[in-house]
PDB file with SEQRES, HELIX, SHEET and CRYST1 records, atoms N, CA, C and O in Angstrom:
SEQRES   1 A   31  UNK UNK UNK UNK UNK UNK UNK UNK UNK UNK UNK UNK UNK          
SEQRES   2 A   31  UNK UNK UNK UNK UNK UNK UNK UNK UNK UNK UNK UNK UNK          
SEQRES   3 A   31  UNK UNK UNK UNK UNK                                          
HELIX    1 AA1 UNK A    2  UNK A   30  1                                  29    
CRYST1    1.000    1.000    1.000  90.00  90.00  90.00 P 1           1          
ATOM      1  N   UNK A   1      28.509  -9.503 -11.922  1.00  0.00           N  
ATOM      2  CA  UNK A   1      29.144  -8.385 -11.209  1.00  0.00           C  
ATOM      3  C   UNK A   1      28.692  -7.052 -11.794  1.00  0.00           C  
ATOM      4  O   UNK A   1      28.873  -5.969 -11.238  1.00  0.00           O  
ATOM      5  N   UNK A   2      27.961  -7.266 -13.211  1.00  0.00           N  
ATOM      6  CA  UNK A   2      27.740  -6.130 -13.739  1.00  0.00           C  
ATOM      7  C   UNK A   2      26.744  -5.565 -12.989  1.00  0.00           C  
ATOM      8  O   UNK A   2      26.727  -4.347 -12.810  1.00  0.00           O  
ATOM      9  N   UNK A   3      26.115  -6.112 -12.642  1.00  0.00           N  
ATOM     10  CA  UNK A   3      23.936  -5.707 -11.814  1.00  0.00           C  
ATOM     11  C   UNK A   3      24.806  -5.108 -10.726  1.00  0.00           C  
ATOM     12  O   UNK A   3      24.378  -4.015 -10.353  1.00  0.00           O  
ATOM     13  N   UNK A   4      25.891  -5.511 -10.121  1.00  0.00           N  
ATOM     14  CA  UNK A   4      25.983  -5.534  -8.497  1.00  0.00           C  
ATOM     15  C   UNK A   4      26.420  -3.611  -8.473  1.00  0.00           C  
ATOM     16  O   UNK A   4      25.952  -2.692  -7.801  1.00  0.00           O  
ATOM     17  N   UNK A   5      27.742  -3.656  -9.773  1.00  0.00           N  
ATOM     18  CA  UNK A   5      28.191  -2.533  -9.691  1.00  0.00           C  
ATOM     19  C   UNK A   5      26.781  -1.176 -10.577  1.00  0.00           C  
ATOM     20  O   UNK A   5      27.121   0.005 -10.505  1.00  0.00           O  
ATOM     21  N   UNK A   6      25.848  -1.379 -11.060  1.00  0.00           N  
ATOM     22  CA  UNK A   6      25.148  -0.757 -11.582  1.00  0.00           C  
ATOM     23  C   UNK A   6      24.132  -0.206 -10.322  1.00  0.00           C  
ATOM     24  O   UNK A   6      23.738   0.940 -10.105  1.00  0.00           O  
ATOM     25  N   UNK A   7      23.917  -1.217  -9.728  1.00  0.00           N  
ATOM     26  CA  UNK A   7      22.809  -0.888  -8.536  1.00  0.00           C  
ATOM     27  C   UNK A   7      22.832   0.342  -7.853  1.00  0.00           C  
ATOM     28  O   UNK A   7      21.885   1.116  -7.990  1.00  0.00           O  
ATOM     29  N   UNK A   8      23.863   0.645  -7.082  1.00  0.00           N  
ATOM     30  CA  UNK A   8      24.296   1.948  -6.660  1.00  0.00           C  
ATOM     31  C   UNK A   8      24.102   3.272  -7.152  1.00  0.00           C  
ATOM     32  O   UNK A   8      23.736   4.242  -6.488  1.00  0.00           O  
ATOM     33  N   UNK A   9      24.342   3.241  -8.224  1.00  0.00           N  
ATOM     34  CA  UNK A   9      24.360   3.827  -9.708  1.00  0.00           C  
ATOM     35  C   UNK A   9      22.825   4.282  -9.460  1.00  0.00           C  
ATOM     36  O   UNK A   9      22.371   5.303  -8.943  1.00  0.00           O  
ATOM     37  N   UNK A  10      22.224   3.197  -9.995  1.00  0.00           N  
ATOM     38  CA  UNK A  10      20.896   3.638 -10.120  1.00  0.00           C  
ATOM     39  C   UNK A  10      20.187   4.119  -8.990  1.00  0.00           C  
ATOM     40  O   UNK A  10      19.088   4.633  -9.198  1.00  0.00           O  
ATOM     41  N   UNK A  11      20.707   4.029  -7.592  1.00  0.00           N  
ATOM     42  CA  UNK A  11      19.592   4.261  -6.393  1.00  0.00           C  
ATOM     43  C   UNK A  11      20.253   5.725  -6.225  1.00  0.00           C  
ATOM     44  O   UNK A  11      19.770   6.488  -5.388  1.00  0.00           O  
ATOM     45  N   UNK A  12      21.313   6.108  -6.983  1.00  0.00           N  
ATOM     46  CA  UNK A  12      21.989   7.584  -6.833  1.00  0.00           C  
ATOM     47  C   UNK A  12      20.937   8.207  -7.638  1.00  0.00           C  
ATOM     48  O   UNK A  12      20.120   8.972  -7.124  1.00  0.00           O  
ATOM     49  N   UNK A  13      20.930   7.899  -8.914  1.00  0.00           N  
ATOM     50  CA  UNK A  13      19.876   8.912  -9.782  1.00  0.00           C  
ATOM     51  C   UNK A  13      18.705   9.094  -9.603  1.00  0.00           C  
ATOM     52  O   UNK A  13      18.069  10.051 -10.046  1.00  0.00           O  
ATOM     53  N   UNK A  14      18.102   7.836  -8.661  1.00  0.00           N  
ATOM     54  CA  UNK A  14      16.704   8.008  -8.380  1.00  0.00           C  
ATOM     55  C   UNK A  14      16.649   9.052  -7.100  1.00  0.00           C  
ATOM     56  O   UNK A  14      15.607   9.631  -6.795  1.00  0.00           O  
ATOM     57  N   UNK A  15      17.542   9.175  -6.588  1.00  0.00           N  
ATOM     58  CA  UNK A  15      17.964   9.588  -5.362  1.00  0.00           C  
ATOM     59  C   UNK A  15      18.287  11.265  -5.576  1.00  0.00           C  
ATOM     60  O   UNK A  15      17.898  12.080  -4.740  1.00  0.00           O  
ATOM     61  N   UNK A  16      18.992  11.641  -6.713  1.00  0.00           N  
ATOM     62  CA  UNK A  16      18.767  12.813  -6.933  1.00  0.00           C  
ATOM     63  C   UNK A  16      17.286  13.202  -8.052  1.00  0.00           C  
ATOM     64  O   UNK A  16      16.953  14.377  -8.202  1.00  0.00           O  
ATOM     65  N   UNK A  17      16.697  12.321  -8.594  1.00  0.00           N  
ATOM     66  CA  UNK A  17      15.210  12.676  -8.886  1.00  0.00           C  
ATOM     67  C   UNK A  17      14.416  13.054  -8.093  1.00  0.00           C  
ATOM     68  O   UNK A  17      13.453  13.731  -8.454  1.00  0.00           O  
ATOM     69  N   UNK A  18      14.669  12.627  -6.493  1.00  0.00           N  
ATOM     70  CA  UNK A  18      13.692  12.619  -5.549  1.00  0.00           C  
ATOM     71  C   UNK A  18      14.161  14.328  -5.254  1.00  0.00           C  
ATOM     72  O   UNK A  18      13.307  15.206  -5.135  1.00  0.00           O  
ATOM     73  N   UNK A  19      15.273  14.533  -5.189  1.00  0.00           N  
ATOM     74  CA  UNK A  19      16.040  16.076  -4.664  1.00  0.00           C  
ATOM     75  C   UNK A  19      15.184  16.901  -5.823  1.00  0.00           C  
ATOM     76  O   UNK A  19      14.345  17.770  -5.582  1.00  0.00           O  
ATOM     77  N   UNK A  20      15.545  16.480  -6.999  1.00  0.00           N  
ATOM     78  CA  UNK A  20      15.135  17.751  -7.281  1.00  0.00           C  
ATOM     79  C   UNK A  20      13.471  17.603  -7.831  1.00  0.00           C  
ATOM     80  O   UNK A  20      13.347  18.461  -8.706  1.00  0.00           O  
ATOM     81  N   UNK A  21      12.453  17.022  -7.697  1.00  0.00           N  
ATOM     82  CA  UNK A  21      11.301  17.047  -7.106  1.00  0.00           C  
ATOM     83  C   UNK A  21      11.141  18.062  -6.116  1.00  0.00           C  
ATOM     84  O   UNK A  21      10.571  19.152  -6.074  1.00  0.00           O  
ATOM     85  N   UNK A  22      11.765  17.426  -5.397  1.00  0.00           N  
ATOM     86  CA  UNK A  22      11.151  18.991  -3.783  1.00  0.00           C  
ATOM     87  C   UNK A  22      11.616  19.791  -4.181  1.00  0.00           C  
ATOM     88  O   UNK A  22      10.837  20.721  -3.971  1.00  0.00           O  
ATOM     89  N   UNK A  23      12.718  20.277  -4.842  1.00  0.00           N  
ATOM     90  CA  UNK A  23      13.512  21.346  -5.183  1.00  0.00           C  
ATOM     91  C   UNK A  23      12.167  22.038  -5.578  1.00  0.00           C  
ATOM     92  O   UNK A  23      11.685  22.934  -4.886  1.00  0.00           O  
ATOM     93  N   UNK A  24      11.657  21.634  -6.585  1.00  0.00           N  
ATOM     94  CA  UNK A  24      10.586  22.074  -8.023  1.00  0.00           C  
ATOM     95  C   UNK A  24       9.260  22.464  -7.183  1.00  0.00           C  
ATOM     96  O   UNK A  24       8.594  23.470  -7.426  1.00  0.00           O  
ATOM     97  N   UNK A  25       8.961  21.506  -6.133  1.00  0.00           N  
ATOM     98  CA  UNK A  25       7.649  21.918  -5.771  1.00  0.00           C  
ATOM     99  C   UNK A  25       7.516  23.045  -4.368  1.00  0.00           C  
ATOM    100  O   UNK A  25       6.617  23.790  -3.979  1.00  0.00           O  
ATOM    101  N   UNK A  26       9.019  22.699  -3.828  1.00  0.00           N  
ATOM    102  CA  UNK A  26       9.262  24.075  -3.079  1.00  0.00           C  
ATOM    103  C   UNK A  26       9.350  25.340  -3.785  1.00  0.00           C  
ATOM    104  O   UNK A  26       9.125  26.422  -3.242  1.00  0.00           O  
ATOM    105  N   UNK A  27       9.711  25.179  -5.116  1.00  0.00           N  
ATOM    106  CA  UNK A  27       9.900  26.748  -5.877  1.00  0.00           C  
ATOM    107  C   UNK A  27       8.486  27.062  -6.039  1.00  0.00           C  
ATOM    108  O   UNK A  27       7.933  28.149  -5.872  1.00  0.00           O  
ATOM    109  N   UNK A  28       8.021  26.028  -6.365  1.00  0.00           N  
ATOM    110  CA  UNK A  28       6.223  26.551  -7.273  1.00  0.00           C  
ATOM    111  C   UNK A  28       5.156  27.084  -5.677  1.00  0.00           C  
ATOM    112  O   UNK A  28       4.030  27.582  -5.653  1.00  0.00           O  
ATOM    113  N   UNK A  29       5.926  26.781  -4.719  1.00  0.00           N  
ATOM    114  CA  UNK A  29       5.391  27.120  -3.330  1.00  0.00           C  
ATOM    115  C   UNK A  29       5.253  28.123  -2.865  1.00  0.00           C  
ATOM    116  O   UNK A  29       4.231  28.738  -2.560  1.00  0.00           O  
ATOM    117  N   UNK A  30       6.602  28.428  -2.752  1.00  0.00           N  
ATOM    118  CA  UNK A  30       7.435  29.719  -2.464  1.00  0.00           C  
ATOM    119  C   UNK A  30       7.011  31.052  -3.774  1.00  0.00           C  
ATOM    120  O   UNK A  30       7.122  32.252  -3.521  1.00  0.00           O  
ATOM    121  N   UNK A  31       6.638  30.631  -4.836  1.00  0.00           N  
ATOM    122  CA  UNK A  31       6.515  31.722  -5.832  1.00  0.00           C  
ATOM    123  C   UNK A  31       5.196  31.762  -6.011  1.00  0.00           C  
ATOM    124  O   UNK A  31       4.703  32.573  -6.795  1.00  0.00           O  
TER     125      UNK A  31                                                      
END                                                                             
């Protein structure tokens, strides 16, 4: 039950890695 409740977890953080990626390469764009 531990993997099941961790999973989520982890597809959140990868999920805001992906956000702030574009965040970063929209700034270096824009500037």
């Amino acid at each position: 039950m531990g993997g099941q409740a961790l999973a989520p977890l982890l597809s959140l953080k990868s999920f805001e890695w992906q956000v702030s990626g574009i965040q970063r390469i929209t700034e270096r764009l824009t500037l």
